[in-house]
N, C-alpha and C positions, 0 to 999 in steps of 0.2 A: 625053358632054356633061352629063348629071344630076350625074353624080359632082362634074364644075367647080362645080355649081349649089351641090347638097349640101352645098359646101364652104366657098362664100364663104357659103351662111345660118349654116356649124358658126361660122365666122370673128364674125359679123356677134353670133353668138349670146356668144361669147365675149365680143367688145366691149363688149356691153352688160352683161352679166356682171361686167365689171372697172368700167366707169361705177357702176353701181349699190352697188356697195363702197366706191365713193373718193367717189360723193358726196355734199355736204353738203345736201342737201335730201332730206327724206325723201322727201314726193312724188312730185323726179324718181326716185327708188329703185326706190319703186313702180312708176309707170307706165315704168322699163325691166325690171324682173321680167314684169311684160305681155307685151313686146316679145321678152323670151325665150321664150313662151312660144306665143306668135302666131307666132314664126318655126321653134319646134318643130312645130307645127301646118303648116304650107308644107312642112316637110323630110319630114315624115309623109304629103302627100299626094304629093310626089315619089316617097317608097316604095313608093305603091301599098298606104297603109294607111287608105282614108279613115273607117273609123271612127275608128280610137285620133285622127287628126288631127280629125275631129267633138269627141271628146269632151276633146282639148287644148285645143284651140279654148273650147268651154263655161265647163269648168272651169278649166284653169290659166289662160289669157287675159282670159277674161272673170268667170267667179265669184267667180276669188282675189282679183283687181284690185278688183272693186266691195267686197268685206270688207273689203280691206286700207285703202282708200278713207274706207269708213263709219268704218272703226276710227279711224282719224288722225282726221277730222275730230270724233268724239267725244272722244278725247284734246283735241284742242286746244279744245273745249265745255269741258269739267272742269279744265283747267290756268288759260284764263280766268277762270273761275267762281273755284275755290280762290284764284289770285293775288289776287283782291280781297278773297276774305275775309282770306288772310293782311295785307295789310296792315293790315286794321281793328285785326285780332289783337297786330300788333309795335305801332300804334301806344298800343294799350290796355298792351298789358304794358309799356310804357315809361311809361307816367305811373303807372303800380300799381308799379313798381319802384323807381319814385324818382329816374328819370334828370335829372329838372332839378336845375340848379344849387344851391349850396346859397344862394347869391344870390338865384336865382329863389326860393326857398322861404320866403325873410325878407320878399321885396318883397309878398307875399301877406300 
């Protein structure tokens, strides 16, 4: 009966494995790399290993998840931040470069 078990989490594990690859939110990537990870953790204590399933649990489930977590949303702090200064930047080197018209430039 463990083995049937064992099998649909190996199943379950893979699933989330190929989601995680094909999908387009990083996020959800994340929190399925979790879910691999938390279900390594279940197949560990089916084995009668509850330590390594302890410390999957900790680590891969939980410790990785919250880093990878922190990490994104500081990316996405610095991507904000940069895109605003970039635009100040295109719109400064656009008028230092001379893109107006040569119309625009007489009517001055």
């Amino acid at each position: 009966m463990s083995v049937v078990i064992i099998t649909i989490f190996g199943v379950m594990m893979i699933g989330a494995a190929i989601f995680a690859v094909y999908s387009r939110s990083i996020l959800s990537a994340i929190i399925s790399s979790g879910v691999i990870s938390l279900l390594a953790s279940i197949i560990y204590i089916l084995l009668a290993a509850p330590d390594v399933a302890m410390t999957e649990a900790a680590i891969g489930s939980g410790l990785t998840t919250v880093v990878f977590l922190l990490a994104l949303r500081r990316i996405y702090a610095y991507a904000g931040s940069a895109g605003a200064n970039d635009t100040d930047r295109k719109a400064d080197s656009q008028d230092a470069a001379g893109s107006r018209s040569a119309e625009e430039a007489l009517d001055d």
